[in-house]
Every structure is written in C-alpha cells, then in structure tokens.
N, C-alpha and C positions, 0 to 999 in steps of 0.2 A: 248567407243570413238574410234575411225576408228583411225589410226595410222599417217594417210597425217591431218590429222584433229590436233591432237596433237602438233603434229610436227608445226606445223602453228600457232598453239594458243601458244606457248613458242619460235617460233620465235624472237620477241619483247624482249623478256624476258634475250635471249639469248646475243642477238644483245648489248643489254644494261652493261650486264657483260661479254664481249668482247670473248664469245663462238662462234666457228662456229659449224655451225651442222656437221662437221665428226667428230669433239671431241665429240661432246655430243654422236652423236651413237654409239660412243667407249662403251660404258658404257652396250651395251649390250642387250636383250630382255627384261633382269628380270626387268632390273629400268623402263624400258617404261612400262611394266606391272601392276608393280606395283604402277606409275604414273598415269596409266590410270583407275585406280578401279571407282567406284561409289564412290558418294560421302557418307562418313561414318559419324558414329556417332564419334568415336573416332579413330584421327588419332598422327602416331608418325614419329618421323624423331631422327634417333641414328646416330651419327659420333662418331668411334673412328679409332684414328692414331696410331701406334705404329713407322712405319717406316717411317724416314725424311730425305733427301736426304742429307750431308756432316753434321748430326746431331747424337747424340748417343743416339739408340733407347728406344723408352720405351716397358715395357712391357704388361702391364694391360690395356690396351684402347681397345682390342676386346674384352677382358674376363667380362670390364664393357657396353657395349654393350648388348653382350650375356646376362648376368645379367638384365637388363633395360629390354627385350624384352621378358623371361621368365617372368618376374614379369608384365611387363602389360597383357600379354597374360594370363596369370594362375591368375594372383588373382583381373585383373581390366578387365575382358574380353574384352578386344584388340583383334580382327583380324591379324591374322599372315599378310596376304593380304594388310593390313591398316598400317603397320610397315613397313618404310623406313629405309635399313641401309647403310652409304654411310662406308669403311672403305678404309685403307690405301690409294691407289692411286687416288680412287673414290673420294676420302673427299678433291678435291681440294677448292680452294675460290668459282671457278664460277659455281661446281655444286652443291656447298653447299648452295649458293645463291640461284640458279638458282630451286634445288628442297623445297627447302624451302617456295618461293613464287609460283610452282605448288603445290608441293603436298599439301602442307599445306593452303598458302593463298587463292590457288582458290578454295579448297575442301569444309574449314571451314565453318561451317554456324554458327549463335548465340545458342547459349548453347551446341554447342558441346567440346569435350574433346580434347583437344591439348597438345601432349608432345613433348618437346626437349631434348635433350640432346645431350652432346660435353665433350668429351674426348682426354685429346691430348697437346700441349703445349701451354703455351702461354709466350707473350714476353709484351715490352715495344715499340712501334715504332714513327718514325720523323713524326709529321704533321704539316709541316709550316704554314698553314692555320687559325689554332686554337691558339689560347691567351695561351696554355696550350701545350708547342712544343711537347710533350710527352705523349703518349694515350696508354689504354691499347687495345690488340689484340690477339685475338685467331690465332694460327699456322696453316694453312691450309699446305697438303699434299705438294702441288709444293709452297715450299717456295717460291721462286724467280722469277720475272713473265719470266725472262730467264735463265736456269738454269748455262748457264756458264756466266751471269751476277749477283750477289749479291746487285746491286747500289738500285733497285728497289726489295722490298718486296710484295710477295701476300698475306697478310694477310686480317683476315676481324675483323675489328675496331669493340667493346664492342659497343662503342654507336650502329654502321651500328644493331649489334643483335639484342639491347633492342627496336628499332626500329620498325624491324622485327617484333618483339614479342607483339609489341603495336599496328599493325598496322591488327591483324587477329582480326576476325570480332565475335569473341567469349569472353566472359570474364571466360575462363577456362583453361586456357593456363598457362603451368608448365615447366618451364626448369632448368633442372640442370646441370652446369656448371664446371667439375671436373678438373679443370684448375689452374693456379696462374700467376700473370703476372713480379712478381719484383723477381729478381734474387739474391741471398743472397752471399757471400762475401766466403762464407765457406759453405764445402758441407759434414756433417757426418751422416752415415747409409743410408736411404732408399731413392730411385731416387726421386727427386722433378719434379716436370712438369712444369718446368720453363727455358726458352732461355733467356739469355742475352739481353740488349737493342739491337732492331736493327740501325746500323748506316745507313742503306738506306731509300728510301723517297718509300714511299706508293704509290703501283701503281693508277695511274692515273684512272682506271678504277670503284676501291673500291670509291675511294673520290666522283665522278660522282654519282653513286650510293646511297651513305651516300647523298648525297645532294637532290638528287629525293626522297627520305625515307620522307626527312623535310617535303618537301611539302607534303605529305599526310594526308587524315585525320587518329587519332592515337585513337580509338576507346577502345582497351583493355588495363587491368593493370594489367599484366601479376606476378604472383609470380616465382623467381628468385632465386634457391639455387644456394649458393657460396661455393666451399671448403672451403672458409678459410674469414675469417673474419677482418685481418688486413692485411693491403696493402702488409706490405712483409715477410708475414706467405705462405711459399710452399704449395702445394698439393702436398702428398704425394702418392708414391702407394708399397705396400706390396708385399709380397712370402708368401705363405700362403700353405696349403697341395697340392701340384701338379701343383697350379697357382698363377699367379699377380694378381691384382686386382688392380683399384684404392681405397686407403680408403674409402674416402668420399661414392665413392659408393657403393662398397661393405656392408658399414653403416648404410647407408639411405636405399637402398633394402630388405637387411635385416631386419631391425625395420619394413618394408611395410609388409613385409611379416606375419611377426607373431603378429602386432598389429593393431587393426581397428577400435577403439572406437573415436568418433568426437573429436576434441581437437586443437589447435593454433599451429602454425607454430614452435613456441617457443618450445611449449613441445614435437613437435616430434624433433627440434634439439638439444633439451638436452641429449635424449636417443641416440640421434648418435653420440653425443660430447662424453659422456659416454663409449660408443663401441670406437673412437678414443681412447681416452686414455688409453683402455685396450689394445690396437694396437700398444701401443707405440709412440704418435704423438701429440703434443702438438694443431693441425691443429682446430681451432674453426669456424664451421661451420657457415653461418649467411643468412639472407635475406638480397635478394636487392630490395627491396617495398615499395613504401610510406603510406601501407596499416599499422594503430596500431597492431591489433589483425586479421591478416588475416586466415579462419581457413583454414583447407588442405581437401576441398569440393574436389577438383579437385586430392585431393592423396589418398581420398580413397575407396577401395576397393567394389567391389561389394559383397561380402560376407560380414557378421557379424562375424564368428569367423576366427580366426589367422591361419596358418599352417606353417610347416616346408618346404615344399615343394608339390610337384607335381609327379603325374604318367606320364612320357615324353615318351615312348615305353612300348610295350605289348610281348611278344617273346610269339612264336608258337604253344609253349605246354597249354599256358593260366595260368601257375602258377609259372613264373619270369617275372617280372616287372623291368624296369627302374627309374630311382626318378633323379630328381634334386630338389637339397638340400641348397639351396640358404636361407634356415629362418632360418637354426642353427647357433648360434651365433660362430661369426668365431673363438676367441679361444675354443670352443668346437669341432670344427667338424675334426681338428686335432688329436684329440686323441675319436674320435667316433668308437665303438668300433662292429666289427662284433657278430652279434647278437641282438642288440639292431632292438628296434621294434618300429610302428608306425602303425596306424588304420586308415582304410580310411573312407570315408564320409557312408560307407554301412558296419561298423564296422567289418568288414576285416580285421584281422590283418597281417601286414608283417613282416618277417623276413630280416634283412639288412646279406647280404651274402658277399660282395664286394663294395668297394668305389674307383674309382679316381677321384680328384679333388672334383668338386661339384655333378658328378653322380655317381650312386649308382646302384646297383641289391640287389633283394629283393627277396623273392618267400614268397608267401598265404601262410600262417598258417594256417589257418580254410578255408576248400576248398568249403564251402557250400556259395551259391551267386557271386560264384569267377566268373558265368558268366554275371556280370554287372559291372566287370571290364574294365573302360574306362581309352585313355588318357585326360590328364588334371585333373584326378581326384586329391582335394587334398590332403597329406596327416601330419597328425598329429604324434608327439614324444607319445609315451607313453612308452619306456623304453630304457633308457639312460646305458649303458655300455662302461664303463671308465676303461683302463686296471692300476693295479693296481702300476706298476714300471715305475713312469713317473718323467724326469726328468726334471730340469733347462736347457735350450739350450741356450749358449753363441756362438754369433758371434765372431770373429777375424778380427778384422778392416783389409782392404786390404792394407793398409796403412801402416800397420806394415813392419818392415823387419824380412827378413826371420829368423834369426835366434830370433825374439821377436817372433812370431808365433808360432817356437818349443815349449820356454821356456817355453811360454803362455798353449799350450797344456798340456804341462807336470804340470804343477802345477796346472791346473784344473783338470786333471786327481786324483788329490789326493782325491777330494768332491766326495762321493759314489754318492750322487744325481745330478752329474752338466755334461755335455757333451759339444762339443765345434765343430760349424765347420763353416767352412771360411764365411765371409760375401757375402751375394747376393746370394750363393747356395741352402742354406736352411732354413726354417722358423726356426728363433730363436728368444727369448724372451729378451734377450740382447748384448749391444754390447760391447766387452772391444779394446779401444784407446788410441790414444796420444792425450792427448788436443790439441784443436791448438796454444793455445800461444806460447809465447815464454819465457825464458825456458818451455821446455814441459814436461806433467808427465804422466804418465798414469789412467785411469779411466773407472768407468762403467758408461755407457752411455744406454737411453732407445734407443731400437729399432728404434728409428725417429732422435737419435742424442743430444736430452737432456742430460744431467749427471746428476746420480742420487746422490743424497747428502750424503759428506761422503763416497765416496770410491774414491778417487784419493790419489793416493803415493807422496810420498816426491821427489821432484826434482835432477834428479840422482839416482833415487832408482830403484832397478834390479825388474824385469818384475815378476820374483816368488815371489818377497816379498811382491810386490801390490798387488799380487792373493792371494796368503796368510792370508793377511789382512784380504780380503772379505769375511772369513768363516759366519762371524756369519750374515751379510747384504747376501749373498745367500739364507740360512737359509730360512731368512724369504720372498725373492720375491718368492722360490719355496712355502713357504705357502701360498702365497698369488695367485697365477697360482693355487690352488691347490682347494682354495675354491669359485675363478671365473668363476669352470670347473661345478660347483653344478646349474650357472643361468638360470632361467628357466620359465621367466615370461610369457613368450610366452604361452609356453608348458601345466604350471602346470594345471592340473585339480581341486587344492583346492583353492576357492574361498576365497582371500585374499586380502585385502586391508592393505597399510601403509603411511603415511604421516608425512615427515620432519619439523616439526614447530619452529618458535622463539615464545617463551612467551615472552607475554608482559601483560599489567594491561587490555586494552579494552578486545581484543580475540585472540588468535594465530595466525600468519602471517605463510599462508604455503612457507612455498622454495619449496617442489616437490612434488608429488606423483607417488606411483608404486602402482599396482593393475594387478592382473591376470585378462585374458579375462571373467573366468568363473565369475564374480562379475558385470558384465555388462548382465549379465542375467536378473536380477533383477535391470538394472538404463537404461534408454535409453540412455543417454550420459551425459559426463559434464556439472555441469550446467555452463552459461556462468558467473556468478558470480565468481565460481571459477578458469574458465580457464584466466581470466585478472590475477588473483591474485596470479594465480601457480610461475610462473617464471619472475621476472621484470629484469632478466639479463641474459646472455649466456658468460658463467658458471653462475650457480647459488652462489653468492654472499653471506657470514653470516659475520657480525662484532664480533671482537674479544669483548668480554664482554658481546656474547648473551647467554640467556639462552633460554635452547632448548629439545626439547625432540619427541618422535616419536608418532602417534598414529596409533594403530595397530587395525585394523576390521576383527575381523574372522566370517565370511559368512559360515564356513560349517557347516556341523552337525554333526563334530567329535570335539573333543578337541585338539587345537596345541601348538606344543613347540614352542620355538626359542630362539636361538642364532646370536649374532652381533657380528661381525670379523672387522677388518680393515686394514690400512693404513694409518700413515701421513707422507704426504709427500714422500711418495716411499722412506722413512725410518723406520718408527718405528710402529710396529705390538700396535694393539691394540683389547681391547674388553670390552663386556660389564660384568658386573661382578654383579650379583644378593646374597647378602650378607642374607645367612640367620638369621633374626629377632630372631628368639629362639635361636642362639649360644652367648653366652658369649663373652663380647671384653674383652680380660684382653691381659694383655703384655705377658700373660704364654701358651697363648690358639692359636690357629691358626685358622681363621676366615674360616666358610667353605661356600658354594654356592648352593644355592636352584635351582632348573626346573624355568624357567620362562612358565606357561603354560598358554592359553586362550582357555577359554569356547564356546564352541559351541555359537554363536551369542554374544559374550561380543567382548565390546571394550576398551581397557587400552592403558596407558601412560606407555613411557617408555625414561626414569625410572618417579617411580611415582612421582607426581608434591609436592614433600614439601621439607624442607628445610634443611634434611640430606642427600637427595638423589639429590642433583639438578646437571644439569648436563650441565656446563655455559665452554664455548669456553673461554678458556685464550691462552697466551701464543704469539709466535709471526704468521707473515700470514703463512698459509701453505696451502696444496689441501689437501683435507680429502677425501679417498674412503671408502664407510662402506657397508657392507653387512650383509643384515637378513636372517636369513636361517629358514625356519619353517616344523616342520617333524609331523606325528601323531604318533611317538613314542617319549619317552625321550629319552636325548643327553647323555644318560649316559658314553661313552666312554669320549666324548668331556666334560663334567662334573668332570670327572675322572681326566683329562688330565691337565684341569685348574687348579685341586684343588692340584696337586703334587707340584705345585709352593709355597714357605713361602714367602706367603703376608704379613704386619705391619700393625695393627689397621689404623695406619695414613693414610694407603696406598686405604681404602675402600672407595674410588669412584666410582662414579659408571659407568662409562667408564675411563678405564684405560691400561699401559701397558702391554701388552702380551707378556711374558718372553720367553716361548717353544712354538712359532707358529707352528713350522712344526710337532712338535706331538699333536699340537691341531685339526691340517689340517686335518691331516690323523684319527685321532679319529673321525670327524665330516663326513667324508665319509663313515667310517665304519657302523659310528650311522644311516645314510642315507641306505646304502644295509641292515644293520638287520631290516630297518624300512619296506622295499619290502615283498611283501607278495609273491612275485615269486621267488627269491632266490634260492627256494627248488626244484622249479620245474625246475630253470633253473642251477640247482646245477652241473655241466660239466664246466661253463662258471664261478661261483661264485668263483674258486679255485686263479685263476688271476686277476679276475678283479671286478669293484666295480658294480651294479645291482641295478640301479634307478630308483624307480617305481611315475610318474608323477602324482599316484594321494595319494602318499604319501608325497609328498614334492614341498617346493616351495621355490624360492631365488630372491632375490631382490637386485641391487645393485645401489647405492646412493652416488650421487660424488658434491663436494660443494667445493668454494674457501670461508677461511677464510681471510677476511684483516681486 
C-alpha cells in the first residue's frame, strides 16, 4: 500500500478519535510499516505501559509484551511483520484506537487468527451518561486529554474494547487483558496494576466513539482472559531473576509454551491459577464469555509437542547459540543451573553456559548436524541442574522501620537456610510485615501480601521473638520451594498420566487432570466428555466429607515409583504414607513403609479404594497443594527419611502429617540425581548440584479448595 494511500484510508479514522496527522506520523516509519503489510493470516496488536505521567511506574508491561510476541512468533507461527507493538508513549487512547481498527479491523478476514493484548493500568472512571456512573477503563499512556488539566481523562472504556473485539470480522479473536480496575484500601508486597477512581469525566471524544461502536454490526465472540476474576482482586506483577513480569502473563505464556493438547478454557486457567499461587498471589484468573465450554482453538499452537523455549540468535563460530527461555516454569528458572541441557528438534544437544533473565547461551554438544542449526528452532529440557545450597528468601517490608529491618535481619540470619533482602529488589519467596490493623503485629505474609496462617506475633512482641517463632513454619516453606523446583510436566519424557477423583457410588467425579505431553502420543485429544467434567470451578472446589483418591496411568515401558508431598494451607506439610501389609501393628513395633511402584502399563488407585485405607477430606476449609513425584528408580532416601519419624498405629493414614519435611525434601532430590543415568558423566557438576534427567522423572502439581 503506497503511503498518501494509507494515510487517506485512516484519515476518517483519525478524525473520529480526535488525531491529527502530525501526531500520528510522530509515530515513525516502523508503525506505518508495519500497518501497511499484506493482509495476514494471523495478526496481533501488544500494548504495554510501564511509564505514566504524575503516576508510579510499573514495571513488567514491556517484559509482558516481549513475552506475548516470543510466544506467537516461536510456537503459533506469527509473523514478526504481522505483530503490532504500541509501548509507553506510543500506547496513547487514540493510537491504540486508532491501530486497532487498521491494523486489525481492516486486515482481519473470517477464520483468521486475532490477538490482543493490554498491559498497563487500569482504573474506575465518571460516565454521566450510563445508569452505572462508574465503568471500568484501561489507562492509556497520556492520561489526561491535557496534561496540565486532570478534569478530563483519556481513557478507553472496557465496553469501547469488548466492542472492538466483537466487531472484527473473524470468530478467532483472543485477548488478554493483564490489568485490574478497583483499587484496594491497602497495598502489601507486589505492585498491583491498579489507579484509583478517577474523579474527571471521560473525554468527550472516547464516549463519541463508544457510541459509533453501537451502531455497528458485532459479528465475533471474542474469548477474553482476565487477570483476576473478582471485581476487586489486583493484578499483580513479580521480580523474578533479572526482570518484572506481569503474573498473569508470565503464567498463561508459560503454560502456552510447554503444553499443546486440545482442552477448555477452564483447564488451561487452572494450570495458571496453579503457577499463580506458586508466585505467591491469590489473583484467579477468569473468562469474560458467554461461551459454556469455549475450547482455546485460537490458543493453540502449531506444533504438537511442548518446549521450553526457542533458538533466538546464532553467533559466528556456529556452535553458541542464544535461547529464550520463557516455558520454564518460573520458580524453576531462578535456580536453573549452568550446565543443564536441552535438545533441539534435530536432537542436538545443548549445553546452557550463561543465563540473564529469560535469555540464555548454550554451545552444541554433539557438533555433527550443527549445520542445520536455525533460529526459531525449538528447544526442549532434557537435563535439569539445581545447585544444591538453596535457600528460603525473605523480603523486609519497606514499611518497616529502620531499626525493625536490622533486627529482622539479624534473627533471620540465625536459620542456616533462610536469607533476607529488602522488598521490590529482589526475587523473594516471602514477605515478613506489620499487619495493617490496628494494634499492629508482625507477620509472614506470601509474596502478593496474604498472611500465611500462624505466624503473626503477639501484639507488642519485639521483631526477634516473631522471627524466632517461625523456626519450624520456615522449615517447611523451604520444603516445600524445594520439591516445586522437581515440576516438570512440560518437559518430562515419561509418559504419565494422574487424575484427582471424588468417589462416589455411580463412578468418580474428576476435579483435574495432569498428564505429560509424551501420553498424547497415543490419544489425539481430550475427549469432550471429559473435558466438561474436568473442572466445574476455578479453583477447583472438594467438599469437606469427600472421599477421594488419585488414579495414576503409567504409559511407559519401565516400572515407576512415586511419592506425594504437600501442603495445607501454606501450613502444615504433608504426605502420603504406604504402610507395609506384612509388618506387624502392635503398640511395641514401629510401622514401616513400602515403594509405592507401577507396572509398566498398570493403572492404580491411590490409596487403594477400601475401607482401611480411604482417604476422605475432613476437617475445616483449607487450599490443599499436593505433589506426585515419579522417578524409575526407588525413593530410597526419601523412604529412609519418612521412616526415621515414630509413627502410632493410630496415626496410619494414608495421607497424613509430615513431621521432617525438609529432610524429606532434600532426600527426594537426592533420590531424583542417583535416579540420572548421567550423573557420572556429568560428575565435575554432580559435587554442588543436584543432576535431573527428564526421562527419568516426572512431577506433577495439584491444587484444590476444600470447603
């Protein structure tokens, strides 16, 4: 398209959202460029904001961006060309408008692939017009439609978007919206992406617009991810190794990355809900559809298997490579450990030599084919190294005063495993505060600002004593950080399947399912049967008085162990405990604990379905995280580790209390490296750190509300 041609056909366009054309050709060569492509198969449009004028900036809205644009490009083949990105200054109202209905409305034809995505803040603002004086709105760059006026705001109105979004001429249209609009009272840990009501009245130009939107005919029904699910639940966004990120996205990308099998809206936001709450963030992701069971046609991939990432650069010598590393699950890729390897699609192996952030260098291991070395190629974990001396990271609320900071320091410094440093600097796994009431105490709090049950001090109690306290609740979050660093569903090469059930008398009701990709080898996809019936809540939902149990499918053609770890409630460690049948119960004898192992193609129950062994949810509501770890060797250490604990006959449950988590943790890692057939080879590397071979092992992690 000639450039006076362009220019002419968004004239109108312009005119209507109160742009002149020397603003718009502010904007540069590359947006005309890239406004001007051929019309594609699949196009996108990325806004993120970081910086807002008399506003305190954020920081993850280009890093989610950059995220977004890696992942269409490298695993939904997207056109670099075909990706719109508007950021900070660019991302005002009227050219977020304005290329929205080029690039997108006039590009799109039916059955092509449409993405959005918006990063950035959002508020509450005045529309005197609407029965409802208060609407929510996305933050566009020039707040204000004049900047030393605040009376009139630039925002663009949630309806003006869904509008947008209804009005392109495709029914394949995906946006994801890392935003929140209501602003919460109190603000603890991680920046929320949320402005205050605004008290000025919406420019005159937005409402014009929103009103032309009506009139149109509104052809698509567009699917709508939301950060958060209740009106005034924040989006949050993290620190993470070297960058910000928004959750949400960082979440949702991630799960795109390393998982591709067909399946509803629901179950791919349970696995991000999932990753949330290992992030520390209560935030429950949701759709905004009035579709039942919409499935995610339009989210997935063109490949069939998963990856960790991508080859993004090639360097000169032809045997160091670049990666970006966006499928590792993000508390892993913090303690990702140089050395650790991955295989490319031409079974290549690389060596990871260097990491910042999400990129990485690598150099060939096996230099034979190294000449069909391309970018974009993608590439797969196959060996996981985790250095062996990791600890608990505690934040210091900045809120504190200085000398609670010190004290705080110093009495964390007593725990050999725990480290501490200031909030918003560096990724940490929790946060110790003042609550905000009044009187105030202090408390550990998760990384998003929750308090975790059970460690707040008595009122007027000195800052060492509360730390003190938390020896043995430490304990166990580093256990628990310890065996979330094993998941690997992505990755694993042992075809595994598990499924959370309630029993009942018809047939078992699933609540979830995990399953490695390698098990989709042998199923084309979910049937639909069961993807209605996987999830009928977000979180998944069990009533206190269910009974319940797992079933577990091994697909491969070795025999596997496993092991169940937990948490309730982000208090109390638990596990599952396989009581050997041939020992003796007496009051004199000390109960001891069998392998739980499965047969090459057997499938069992766990624990078995009868009436010594059942395993029925009591107690009051709580959030249960439980993880299956399954290795092809026995857990012997971790075996070991359980049975040093004196059990009581009475005590033989079969999911129960785990007394010494963190020497169970660490046995269970061990048992994972002796499980590696490379160890030996990689014995320089073995002396520090732990040597995880992906087709040795597979983990699975399973998060459910009991009420």
């Amino acid at each position: 398209m000639k450039r006076r041609t362009f220019l002419h056909r968004i004239g109108s366009i312009l005119a209507v959202l109160g742009v002149t054309e020397a603003e718009w050709l502010t904007l540069g060569n590359r947006y005309y460029q890239a406004l001007a492509q051929p019309s594609p198969r699949k196009l996108a449009l990325l806004i993120g904001i970081n910086q807002y004028p008399k506003t305190p900036d954020l920081s993850g809205c280009l890093t989610d961006v950059e995220l977004q644009k890696e992942l269409l490009i490298h695993r939904f083949g997207f056109q670099g060309s075909d990706i719109l990105t508007l950021t900070e200054e660019e991302a005002s109202r009227e050219f977020i408008e304005a290329a929205f209905l080029d690039h997108l409305g006039k590009q799109a034809k039916p059955g092509d692939l449409v993405v959005f995505h918006f990063s950035g803040y959002g508020s509450r603002v005045k529309l005197e017009t609407s029965l409802d004086p208060m609407q929510n709105a996305l933050v566009a760059a020039n707040v204000s439609k004049n900047s030393q006026d605040d009376k009139i705001v630039n925002y663009i109105l949630e309806e003006t978007l869904l509008l947008l979004l209804r009005s392109l001429p495709t029914d394949r249209v995906t946006a994801v919206l890392d935003t929140s609009f209501y602003a919460p009272s109190t603000v603890l840990g991680l920046k929320i992406r949320t402005l205050e009501e605004s008290l000025g009245k919406l420019a005159a130009e937005e409402l014009d617009f929103l009103k032309k939107l009506k009139t149109q005919n509104l052809p698509s029904t567009p699917i709508v991810l939301a950060a958060t699910s209740e009106p005034k639940q924040p989006a949050r966004e993290g620190l993470f190794s070297g960058f910000s990120a928004g959750l949400f996205t960082y979440a949702l990308t991630q799960y795109l990355w390393e998982f591709t099998p067909a399946t509803t809206i629901q179950v791919a936001l349970s696995h991000v809900e999932n990753s949330l709450s290992k992030l520390g963030s209560k935030q429950q992701p949701t759709l905004l559809s009035n579709q039942k069971n919409p499935d995610v046609t339009s989210l997935l991939p063109d490949g069939i298997i998963g990856a960790q990432g991508a080859v993004s650069a090639i360097e000169e010598d032809g045997k160091t490579v670049h990666l970006w590393l966006a499928g590792l699950p993000p508390q892993v890729l913090l303690y990702y450990g140089v050395n650790s390897r991955f295989t490319l699609e031409t079974t290549e192996q690389l060596i990871l030599r260097s990491r910042t952030g999400l990129t990485a260098k690598a150099q060939i291991y096996k230099i034979e084919g190294a000449n069909s070395l391309k970018v974009g190629q993608l590439v797969q974990e196959a060996v996981r190294v985790l250095p062996r001396n990791i600890n608990l990271t505690i934040a210091l609320d900045t809120g504190l005063e200085r000398i609670e900071r010190v004290d705080a320091t110093s009495a964390f410094a007593g725990f050999s495993h725990v480290s501490t440093v200031v909030a918003g600097e560096k990724p940490a796994d929790y946060l110790f505060a003042k609550q905000q009431e009044i009187p105030s105490h202090y408390g550990l709090f998760s990384i998003g600002g929750e308090l975790i049950t059970n460690t707040t001090g008595e009122v007027g109690e000195a800052v060492k004593l509360t730390v003190q306290k938390l020896a043995p609740k430490l304990s166990t979050l580093l256990a628990a950080k310890l065996w979330r660093l094993t998941e690997n569903q992505g990755s694993s090469r042992l075809p595994i399947k598990a499924t959370l059930e309630i029993i009942n008398e018809i047939s078992p009701r699933l609540v979830m399912q995990r399953q490695t990709a390698r098990t989709f080898k042998t199923e084309t996809s979910i049937k639909k049967s069961v993807q209605t019936r996987l999830i009928a809540s977000l979180p998944p939902i069990v009533p206190i008085g269910s009974r319940m149990q797992y079933r577990v499918e091994n697909q491969s053609d070795r025999s596997v162990y496993l092991i169940l770890l937990g948490l309730n409630n982000n208090h109390t460690a638990i596990a599952f405990y396989s009581w050997d049948p041939q020992e003796p119960n007496t009051a004199d004898t000390k109960p001891l604990l069998q392998q739980v192992v499965i047969a090459s193609g057997e499938t069992i129950t766990l624990p078995q379905t009868n009436a010594a062994s059942e395993w029925v949810i009591s107690g009051l509501a709580s959030e249960c995280e439980q993880q299956l770890i399954f290795s092809t060797a026995p857990f012997s250490a971790t075996l070991a580790a359980l049975n040093t604990t004196k059990y009581s006959t009475a005590e033989e449950q079969p999911i129960g209390p785990l007394l010494n988590p963190l020497d169970v943790a660490q046995a269970l890692l061990q048992d994972l490296h002796n499980a590696s057939t490379l160890k030996t080879e990689m014995n320089g590397t073995a002396a520090d750190s732990y040597i995880l071979d992906v087709n040795n092992w597979a983990s699975f992690s399973f998060s459910f509300q009991v009420v």
